[in-house]
BALO-839571 format. One line per 3 residues: number of its first residue (from 1); their letters; for each residue x, y, z of N, C-alpha, C, CB. Coordinates in steps of 0.001 Angstrom, whole numbers. Glycine has a CB too. Layout:
REM residues N
NUM = a = X,Y,Z,X,Y,Z,X,Y,Z,X,Y,Z  ... $
This chain:
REM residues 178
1 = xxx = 29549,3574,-16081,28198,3735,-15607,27571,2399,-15202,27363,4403,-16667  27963,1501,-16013,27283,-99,-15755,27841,-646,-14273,27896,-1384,-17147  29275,137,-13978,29676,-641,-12999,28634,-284,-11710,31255,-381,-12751 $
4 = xxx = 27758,991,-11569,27256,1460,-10684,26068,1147,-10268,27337,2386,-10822  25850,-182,-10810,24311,-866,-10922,24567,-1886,-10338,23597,-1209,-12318  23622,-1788,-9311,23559,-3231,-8180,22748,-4429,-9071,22422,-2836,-6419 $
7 = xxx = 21672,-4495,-9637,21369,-4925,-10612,20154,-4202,-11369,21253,-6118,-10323  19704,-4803,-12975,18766,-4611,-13691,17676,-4799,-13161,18841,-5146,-14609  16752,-3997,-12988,15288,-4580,-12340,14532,-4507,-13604,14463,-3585,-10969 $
10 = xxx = 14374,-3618,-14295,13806,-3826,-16406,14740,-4117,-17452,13209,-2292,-17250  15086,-5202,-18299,15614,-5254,-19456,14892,-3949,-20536,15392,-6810,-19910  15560,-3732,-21419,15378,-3094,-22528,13859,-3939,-22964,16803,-3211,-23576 $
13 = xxx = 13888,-5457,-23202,12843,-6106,-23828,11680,-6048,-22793,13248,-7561,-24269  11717,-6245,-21538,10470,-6051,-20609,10174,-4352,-20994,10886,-6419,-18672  10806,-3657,-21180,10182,-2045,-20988,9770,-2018,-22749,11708,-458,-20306 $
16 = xxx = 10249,-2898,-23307,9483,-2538,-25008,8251,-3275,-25054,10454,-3136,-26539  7895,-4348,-24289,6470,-5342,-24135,5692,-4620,-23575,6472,-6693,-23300  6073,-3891,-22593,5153,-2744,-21579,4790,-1457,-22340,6096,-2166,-20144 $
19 = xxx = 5135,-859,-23091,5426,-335,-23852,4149,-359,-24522,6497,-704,-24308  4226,-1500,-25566,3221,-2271,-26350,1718,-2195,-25593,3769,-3880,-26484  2017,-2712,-24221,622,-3130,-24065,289,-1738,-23254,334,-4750,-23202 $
22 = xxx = 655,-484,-22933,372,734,-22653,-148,1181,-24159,1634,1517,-21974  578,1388,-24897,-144,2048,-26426,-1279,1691,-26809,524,1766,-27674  -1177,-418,-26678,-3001,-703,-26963,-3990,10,-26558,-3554,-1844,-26423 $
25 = xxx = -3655,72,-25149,-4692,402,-24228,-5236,2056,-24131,-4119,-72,-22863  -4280,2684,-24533,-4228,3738,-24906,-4809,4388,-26478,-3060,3812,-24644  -5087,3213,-27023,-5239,3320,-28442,-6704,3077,-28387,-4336,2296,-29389 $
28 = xxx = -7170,1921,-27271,-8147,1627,-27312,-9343,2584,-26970,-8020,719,-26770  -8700,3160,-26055,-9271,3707,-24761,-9767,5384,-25648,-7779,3780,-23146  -8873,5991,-26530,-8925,6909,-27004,-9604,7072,-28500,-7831,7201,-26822 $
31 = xxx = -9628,6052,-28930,-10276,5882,-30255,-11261,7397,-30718,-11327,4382,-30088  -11080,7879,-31934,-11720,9057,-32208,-11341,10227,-31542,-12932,8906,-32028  -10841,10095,-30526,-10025,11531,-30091,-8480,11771,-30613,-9900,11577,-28382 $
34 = xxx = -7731,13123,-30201,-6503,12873,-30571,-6042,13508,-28660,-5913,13856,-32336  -5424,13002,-28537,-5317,13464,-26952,-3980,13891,-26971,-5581,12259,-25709  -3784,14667,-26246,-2401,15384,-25870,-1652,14935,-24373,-2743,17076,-25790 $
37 = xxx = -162,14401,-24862,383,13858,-24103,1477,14992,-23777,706,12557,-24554  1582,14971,-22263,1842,16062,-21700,3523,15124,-20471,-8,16823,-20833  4264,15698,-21064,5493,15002,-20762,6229,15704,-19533,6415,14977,-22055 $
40 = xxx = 6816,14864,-18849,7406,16007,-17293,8426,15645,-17859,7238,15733,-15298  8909,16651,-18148,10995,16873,-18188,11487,16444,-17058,11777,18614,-18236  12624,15876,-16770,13215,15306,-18020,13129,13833,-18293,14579,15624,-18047 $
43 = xxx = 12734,13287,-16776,12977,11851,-17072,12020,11302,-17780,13136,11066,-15978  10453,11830,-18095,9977,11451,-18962,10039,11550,-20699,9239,11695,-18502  11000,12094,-20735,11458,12465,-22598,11301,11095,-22983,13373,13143,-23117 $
46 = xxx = 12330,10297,-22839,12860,8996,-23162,11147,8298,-23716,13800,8141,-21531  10419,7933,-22320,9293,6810,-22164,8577,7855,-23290,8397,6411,-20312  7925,9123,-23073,7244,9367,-23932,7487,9400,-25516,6935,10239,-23516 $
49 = xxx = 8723,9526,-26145,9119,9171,-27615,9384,7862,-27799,10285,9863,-28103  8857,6529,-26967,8639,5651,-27174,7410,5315,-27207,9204,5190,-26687  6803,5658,-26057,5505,5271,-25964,4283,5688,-27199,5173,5827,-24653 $
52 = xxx = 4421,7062,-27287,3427,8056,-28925,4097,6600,-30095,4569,10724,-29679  5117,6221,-29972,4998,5141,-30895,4473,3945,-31410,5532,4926,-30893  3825,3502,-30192,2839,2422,-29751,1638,2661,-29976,2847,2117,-28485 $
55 = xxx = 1147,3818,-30130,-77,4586,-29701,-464,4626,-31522,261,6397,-28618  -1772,4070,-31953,-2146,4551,-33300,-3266,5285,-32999,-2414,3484,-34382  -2848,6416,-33134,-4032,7426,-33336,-2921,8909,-33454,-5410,7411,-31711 $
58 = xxx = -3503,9707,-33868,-3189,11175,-33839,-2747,11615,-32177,-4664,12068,-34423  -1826,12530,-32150,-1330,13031,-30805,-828,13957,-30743,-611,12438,-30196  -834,14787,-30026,-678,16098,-29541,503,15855,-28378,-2186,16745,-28971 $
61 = xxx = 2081,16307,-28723,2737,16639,-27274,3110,17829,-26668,3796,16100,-27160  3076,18056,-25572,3668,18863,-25030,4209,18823,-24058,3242,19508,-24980  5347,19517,-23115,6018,19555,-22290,6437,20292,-20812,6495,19553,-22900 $
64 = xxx = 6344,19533,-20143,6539,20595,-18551,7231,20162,-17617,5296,20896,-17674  7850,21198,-17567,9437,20676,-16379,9511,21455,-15168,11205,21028,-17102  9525,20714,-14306,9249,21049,-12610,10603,20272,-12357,7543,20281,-11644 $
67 = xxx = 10568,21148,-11016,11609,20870,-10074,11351,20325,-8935,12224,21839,-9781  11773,19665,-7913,11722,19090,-6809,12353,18009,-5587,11067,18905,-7087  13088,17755,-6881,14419,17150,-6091,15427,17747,-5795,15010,16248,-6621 $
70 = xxx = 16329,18805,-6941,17663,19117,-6678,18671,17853,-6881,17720,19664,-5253  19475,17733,-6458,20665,16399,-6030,19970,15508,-5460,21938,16693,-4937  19131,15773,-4847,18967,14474,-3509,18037,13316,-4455,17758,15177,-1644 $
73 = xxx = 17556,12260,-3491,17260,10909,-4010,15677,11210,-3434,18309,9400,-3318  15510,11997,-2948,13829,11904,-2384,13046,13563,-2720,13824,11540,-213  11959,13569,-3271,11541,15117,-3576,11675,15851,-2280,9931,15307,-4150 $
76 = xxx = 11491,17028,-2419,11335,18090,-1614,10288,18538,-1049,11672,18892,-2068  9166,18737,-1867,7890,18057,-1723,7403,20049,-2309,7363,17069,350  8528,20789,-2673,8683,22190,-3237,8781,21799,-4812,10133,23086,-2591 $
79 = xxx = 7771,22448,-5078,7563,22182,-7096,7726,23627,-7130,5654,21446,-8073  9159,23846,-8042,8637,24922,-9239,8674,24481,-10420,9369,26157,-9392  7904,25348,-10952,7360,25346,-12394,8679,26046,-13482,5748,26420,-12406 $
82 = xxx = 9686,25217,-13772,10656,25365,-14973,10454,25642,-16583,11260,24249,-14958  9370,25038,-16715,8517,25409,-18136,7560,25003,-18297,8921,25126,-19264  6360,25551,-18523,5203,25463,-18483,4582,24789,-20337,4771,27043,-17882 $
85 = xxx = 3259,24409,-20007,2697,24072,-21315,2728,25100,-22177,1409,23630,-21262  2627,24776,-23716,2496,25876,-24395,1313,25618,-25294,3740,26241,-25073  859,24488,-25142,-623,23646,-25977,-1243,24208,-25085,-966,21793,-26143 $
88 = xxx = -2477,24629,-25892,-4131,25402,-24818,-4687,24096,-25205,-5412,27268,-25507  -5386,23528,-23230,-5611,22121,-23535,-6817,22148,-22973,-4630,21019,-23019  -7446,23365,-23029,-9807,23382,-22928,-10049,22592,-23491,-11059,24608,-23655 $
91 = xxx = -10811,21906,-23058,-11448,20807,-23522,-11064,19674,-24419,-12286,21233,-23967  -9636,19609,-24400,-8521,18537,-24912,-8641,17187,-23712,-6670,19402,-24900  -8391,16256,-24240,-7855,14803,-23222,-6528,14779,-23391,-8426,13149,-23668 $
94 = xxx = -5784,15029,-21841,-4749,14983,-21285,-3728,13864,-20786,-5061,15532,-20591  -3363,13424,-21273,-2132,12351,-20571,-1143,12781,-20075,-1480,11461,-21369  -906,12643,-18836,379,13126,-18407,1094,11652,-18192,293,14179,-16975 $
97 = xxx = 2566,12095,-19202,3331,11253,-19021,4711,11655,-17996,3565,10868,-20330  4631,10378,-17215,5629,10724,-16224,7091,9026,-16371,4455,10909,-14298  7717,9990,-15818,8559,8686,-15919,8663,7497,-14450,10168,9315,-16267 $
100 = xxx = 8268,8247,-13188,8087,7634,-11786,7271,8597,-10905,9528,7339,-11072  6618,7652,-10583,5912,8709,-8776,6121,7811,-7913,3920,9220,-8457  6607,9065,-6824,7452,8392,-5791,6495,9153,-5099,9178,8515,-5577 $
103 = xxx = 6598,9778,-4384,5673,10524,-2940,4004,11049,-3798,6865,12530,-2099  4327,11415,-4861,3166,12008,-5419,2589,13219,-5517,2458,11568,-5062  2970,13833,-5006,3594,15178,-4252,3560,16238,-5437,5361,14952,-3595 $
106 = xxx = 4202,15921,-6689,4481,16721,-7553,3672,16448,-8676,5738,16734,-7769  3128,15063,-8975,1782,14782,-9433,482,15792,-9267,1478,13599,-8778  816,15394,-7665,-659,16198,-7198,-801,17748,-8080,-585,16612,-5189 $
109 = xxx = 683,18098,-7789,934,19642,-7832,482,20668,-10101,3337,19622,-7186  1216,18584,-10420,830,19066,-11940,-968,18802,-12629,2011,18044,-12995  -1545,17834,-11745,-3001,17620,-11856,-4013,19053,-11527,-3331,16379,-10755 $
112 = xxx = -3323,19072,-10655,-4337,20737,-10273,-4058,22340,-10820,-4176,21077,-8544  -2502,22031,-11414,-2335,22822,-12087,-3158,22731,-13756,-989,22835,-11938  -3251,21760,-14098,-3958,21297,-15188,-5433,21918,-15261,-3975,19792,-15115 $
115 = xxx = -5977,21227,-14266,-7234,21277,-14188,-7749,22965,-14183,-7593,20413,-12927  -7026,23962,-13804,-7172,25050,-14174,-7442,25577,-15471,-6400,25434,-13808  -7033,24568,-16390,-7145,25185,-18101,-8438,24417,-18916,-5450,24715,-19147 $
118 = xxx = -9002,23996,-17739,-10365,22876,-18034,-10590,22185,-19547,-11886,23776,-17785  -9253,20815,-19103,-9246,20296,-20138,-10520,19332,-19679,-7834,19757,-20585  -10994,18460,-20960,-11946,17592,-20757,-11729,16432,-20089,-12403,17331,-21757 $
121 = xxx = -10662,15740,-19851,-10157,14729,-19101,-8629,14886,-19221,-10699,13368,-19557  -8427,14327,-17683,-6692,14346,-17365,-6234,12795,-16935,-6247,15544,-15843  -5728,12445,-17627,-5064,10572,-17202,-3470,10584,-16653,-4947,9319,-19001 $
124 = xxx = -2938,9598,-16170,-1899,9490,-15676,-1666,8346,-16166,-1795,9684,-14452  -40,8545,-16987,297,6880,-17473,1775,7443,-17166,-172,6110,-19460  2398,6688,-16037,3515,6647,-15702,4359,4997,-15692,3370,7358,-14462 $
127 = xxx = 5793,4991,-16068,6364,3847,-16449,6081,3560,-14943,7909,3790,-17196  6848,3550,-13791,7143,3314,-12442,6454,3766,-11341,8190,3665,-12254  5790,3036,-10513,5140,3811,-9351,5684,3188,-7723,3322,3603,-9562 $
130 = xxx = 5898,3855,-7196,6623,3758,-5917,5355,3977,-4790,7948,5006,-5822  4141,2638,-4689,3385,3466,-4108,3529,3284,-2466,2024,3263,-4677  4546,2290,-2094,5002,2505,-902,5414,3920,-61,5916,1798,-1003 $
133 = xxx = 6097,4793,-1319,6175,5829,-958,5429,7331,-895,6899,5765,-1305  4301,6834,-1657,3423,7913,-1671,2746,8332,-583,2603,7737,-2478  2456,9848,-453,2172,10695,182,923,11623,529,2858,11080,-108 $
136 = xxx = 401,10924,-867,-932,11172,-1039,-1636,10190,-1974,-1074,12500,-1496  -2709,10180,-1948,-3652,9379,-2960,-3306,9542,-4390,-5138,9826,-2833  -2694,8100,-5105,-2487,8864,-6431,-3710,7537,-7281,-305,8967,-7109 $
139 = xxx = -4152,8640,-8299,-4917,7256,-9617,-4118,7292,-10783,-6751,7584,-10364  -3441,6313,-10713,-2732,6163,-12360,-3630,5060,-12907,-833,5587,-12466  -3781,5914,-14298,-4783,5411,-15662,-3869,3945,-16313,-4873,7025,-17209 $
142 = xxx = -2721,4585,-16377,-1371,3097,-17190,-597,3455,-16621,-698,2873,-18913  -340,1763,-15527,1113,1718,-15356,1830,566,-15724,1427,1932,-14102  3418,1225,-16301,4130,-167,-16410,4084,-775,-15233,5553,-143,-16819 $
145 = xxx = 5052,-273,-14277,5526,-1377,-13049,5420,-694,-12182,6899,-2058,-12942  4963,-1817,-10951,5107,-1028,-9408,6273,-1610,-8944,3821,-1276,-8198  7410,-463,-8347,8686,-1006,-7382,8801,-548,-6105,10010,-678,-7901 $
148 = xxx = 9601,-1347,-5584,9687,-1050,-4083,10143,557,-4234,10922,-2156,-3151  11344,269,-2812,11773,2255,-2693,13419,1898,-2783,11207,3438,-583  13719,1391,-3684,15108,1285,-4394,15173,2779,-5030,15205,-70,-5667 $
151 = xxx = 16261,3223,-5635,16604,4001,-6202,16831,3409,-7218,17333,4634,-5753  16023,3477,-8260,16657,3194,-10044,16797,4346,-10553,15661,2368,-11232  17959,4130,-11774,18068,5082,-12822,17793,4371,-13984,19359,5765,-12897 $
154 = xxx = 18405,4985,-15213,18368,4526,-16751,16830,4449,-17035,19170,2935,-17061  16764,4843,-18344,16078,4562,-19417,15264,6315,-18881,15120,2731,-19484  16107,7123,-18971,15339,8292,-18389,15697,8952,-17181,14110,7939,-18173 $
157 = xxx = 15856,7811,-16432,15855,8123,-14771,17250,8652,-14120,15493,6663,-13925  17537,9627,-13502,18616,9898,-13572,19330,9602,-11615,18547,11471,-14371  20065,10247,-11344,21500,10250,-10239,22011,11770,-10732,23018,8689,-10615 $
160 = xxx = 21511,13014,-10002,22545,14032,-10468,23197,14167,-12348,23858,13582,-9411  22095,13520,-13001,21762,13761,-14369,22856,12582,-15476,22077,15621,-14623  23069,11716,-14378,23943,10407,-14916,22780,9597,-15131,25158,9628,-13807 $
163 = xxx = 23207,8675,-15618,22744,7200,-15951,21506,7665,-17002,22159,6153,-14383  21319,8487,-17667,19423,8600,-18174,19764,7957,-19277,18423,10331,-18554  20551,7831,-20000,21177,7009,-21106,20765,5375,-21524,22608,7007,-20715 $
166 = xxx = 20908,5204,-20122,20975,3442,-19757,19378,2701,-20662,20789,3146,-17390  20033,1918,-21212,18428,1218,-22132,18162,594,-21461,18268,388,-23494  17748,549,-19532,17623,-197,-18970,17107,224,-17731,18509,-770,-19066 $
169 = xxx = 16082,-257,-16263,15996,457,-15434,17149,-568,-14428,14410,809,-15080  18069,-48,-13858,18396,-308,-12210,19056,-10,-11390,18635,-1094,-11873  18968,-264,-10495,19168,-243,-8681,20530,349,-8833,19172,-2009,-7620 $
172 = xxx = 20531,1450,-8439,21804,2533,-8486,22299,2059,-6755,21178,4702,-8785  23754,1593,-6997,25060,838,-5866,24202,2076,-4756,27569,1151,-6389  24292,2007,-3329,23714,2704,-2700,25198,3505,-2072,22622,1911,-1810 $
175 = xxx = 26400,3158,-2312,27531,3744,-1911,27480,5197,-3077,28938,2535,-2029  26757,4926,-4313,26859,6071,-5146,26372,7251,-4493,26172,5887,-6368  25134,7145,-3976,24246,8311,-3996,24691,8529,-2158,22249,7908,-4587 $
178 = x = 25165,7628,-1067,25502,8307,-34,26315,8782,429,25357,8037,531 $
């Protein structure tokens, strides 16, 4: 798997410092509430059972897995809904944790789906944002890093459901994926 990496663009230690200073801020920001962090399957599993670790306060998770890529390296810009929330989140504060937004597309698609269950506030704290590639207006609340329009995997991020393993984010060989 290592051989398939053009190089590391996050060490393990840059994504545990980021990490850190997402939870402060998150800690800060939330004080007296317990907010529910709302995780997109799959590539966000990883960041979010790191991140609730950073975070001192009480938390609520839950989980929702959409589709939109398939195989390919770019969304479809077609979301279905694979599993839905199972937390009733009226008047709850919402974090959606994501692991990358790339077009935004499917963001958009989980914000407005949200907002239907009229929680009291909805935030966006995603590790990676690709906003070169976005497609629409996105507001992220916490982000680790902004990257170009490389293809990374690891630490979550997958290639046809390889590399999510990797304690690391990078630049997947471009002979892999064409």
């Amino acid at each position: 798997m290592h051989s398939d990496i053009e190089y590391v663009l996050f060490s393990k230690e840059d994504i545990d410092n980021c990490l850190k200073q997402l939870g402060s801020r998150i800690t800060k920001d939330y004080q007296g509430k317990k907010p529910v962090f709302i995780c997109i399957l799959r590539g966000g599993a990883i960041f979010l059972s790191d991140l609730i670790r950073t975070v001192d306060l009480p938390v609520e998770i839950d989980f929702f897995s959409l589709s939109s890529y398939g195989k390919s390296t770019k969304s479809s810009g077609i979301v279905k809904i694979r599993k839905d929330i199972d937390t009733d989140i009226f008047n709850k504060h919402v974090v959606i944790v994501e692991d990358i937004i790339d077009s935004g597309l499917t963001l958009e698609y989980i914000i407005d789906y949200l907002h239907k269950h009229q929680p009291a506030s909805v935030k966006i704290c995603t590790l990676l944002d690709k906003p070169d590639a976005h497609k629409t207006e996105v507001k992220i609340d916490y982000l680790g890093f902004e990257i170009g329009n490389s293809f990374v995997v690891g630490y979550g991020l997958d290639y046809a459901e390889k590399y999510r393993n990797l304690p690391y984010i990078g630049v997947l060989k471009k002979e892999i994926y064409t």
